[in-house]
KEKE-3310 file (N, C-alpha, C; in steps of 0.2 Angstrom, whole numbers, plus 5000, padded with zeros to 4 digits):
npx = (5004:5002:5004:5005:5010:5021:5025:5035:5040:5050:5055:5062:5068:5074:5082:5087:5081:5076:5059:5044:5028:5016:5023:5024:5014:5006:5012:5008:4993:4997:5002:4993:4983:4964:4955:4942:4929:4934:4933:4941:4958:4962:4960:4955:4962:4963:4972:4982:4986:4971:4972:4968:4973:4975:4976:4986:4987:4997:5005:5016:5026:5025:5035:5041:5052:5052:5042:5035:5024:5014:5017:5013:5007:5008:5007:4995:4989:4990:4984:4970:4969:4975:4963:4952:4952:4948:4947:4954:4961:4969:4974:4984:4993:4997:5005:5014:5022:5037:5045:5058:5061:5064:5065:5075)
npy = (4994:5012:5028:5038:5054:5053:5041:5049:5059:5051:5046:5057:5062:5052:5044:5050:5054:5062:5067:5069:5071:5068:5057:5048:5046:5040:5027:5023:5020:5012:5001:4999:4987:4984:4988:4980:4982:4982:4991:5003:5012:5017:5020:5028:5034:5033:5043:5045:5058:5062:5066:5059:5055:5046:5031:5019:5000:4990:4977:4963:4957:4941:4927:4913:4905:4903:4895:4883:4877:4886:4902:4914:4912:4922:4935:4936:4933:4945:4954:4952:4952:4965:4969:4968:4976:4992:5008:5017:5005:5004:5016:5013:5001:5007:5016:5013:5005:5003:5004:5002:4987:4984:4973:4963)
npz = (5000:4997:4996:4984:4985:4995:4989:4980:4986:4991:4979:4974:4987:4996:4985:4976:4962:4945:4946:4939:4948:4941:4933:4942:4949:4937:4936:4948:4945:4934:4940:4950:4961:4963:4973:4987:4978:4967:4957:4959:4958:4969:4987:5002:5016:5033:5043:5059:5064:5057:5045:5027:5016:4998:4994:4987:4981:4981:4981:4984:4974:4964:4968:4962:4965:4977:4983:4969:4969:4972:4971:4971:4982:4996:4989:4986:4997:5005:4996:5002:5014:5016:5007:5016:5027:5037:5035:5045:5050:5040:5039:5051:5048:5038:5045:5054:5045:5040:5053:5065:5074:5090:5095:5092)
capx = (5000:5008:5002:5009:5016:5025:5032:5037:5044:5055:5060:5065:5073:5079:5085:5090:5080:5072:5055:5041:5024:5014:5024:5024:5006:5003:5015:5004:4989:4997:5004:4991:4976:4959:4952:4939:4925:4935:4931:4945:4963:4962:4955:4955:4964:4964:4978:4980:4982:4964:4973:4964:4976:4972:4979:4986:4986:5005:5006:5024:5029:5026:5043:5041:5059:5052:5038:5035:5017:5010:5020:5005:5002:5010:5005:4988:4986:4991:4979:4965:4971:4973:4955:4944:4952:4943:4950:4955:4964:4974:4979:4988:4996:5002:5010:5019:5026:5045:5048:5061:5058:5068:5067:5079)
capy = (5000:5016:5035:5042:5059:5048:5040:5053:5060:5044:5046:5061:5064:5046:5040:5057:5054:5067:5064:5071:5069:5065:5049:5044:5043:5034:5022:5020:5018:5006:4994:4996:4982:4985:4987:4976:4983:4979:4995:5009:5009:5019:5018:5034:5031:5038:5044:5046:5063:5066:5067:5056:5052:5039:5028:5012:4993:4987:4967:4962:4952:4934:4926:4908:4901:4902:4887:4880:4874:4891:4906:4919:4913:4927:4941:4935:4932:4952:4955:4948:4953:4973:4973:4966:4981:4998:5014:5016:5000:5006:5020:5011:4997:5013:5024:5005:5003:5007:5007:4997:4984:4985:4964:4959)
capz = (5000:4997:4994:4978:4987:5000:4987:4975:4990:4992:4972:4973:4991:4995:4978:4972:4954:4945:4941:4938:4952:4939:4935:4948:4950:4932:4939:4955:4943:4931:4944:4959:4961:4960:4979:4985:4973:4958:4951:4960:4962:4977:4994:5007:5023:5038:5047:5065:5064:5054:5036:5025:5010:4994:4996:4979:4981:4977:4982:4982:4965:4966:4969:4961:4967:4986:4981:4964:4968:4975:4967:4972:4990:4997:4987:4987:5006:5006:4996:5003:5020:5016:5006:5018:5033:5036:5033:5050:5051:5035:5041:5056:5045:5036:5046:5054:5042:5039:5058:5068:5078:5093:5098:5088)
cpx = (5005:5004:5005:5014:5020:5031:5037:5044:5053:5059:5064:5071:5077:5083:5086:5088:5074:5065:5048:5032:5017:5018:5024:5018:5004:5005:5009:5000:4993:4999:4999:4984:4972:4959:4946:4932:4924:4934:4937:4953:4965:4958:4958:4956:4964:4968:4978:4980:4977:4966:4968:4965:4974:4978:4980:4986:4992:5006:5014:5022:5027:5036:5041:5046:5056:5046:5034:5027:5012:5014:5016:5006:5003:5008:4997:4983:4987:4986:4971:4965:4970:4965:4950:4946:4948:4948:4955:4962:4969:4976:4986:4994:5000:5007:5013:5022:5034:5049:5053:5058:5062:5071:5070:5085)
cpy = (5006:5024:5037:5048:5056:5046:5045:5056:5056:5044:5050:5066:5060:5044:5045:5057:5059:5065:5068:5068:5065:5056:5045:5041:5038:5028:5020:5016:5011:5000:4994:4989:4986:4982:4983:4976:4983:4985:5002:5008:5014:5020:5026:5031:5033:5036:5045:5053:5066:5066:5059:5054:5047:5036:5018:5006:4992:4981:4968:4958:4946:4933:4918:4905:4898:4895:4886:4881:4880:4899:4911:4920:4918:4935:4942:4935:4942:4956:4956:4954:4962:4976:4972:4973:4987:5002:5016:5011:5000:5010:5017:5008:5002:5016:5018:5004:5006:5007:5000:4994:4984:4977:4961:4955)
cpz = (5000:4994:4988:4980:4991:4993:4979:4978:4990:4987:4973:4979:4991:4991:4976:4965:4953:4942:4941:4945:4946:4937:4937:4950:4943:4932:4942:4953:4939:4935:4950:4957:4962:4970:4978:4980:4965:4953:4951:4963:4965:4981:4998:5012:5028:5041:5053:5067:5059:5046:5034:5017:5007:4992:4987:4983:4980:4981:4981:4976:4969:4966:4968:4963:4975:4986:4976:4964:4970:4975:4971:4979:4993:4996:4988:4995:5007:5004:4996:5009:5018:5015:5011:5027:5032:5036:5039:5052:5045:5036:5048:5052:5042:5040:5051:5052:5040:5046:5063:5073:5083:5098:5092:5090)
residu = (UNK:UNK:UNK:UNK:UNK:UNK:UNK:UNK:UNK:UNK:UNK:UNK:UNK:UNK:UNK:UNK:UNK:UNK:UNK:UNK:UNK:UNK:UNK:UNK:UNK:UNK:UNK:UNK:UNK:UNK:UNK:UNK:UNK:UNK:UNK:UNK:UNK:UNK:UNK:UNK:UNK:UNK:UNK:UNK:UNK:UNK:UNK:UNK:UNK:UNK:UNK:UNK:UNK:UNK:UNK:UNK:UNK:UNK:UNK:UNK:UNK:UNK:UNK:UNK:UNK:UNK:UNK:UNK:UNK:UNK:UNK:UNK:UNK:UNK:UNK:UNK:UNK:UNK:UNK:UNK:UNK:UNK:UNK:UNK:UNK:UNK:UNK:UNK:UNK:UNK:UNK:UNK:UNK:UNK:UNK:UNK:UNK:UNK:UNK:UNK:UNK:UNK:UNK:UNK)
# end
């Protein structure tokens, strides 16, 4: 899951590439999935501070090597799993993500 200014940000500060905001979004669109109504590839999330950013679908890659007979499982358990949360409960997963775990 991933916001488009977040990640344009990440192009263009972390990665030091130039690129344009819009790319970055027709990217978003051509590779996100289709939320659970099939019909929009973005969903509205709420943030803990009240922002309420739209938010794409981005599944990891299948990765065939890791097992032959279920290539997908993965991505598709991801899948499943983010559509069926509420707005609320995507914001959280969101703004979780990226942060160290300190039981290591």
């Amino acid at each position: 899951m991933v916001v488009a200014a977040d990640l344009y940000r990440a192009v263009t500060g972390g990665f030091k590439q130039e690129t344009a905001f819009d790319t970055v979004l027709d990217w978003c669109k051509k590779r996100g999935h289709d939320w659970k109504d099939g019909k929009t590839k973005t969903k509205q999330i709420r943030l803990s501070n009240g922002e309420r950013p739209r938010a794409y679908l981005l599944p990891p890659l299948a990765d065939p090597e890791s097992d032959p007979k279920f290539p997908n499982k993965a991505r598709d358990y991801w899948l499943e799993m983010l559509r069926t949360k509420t707005d609320t409960e995507l914001g959280v997963i969101y703004e979780t993500k990226g942060t160290i775990k300190k039981n290591y």
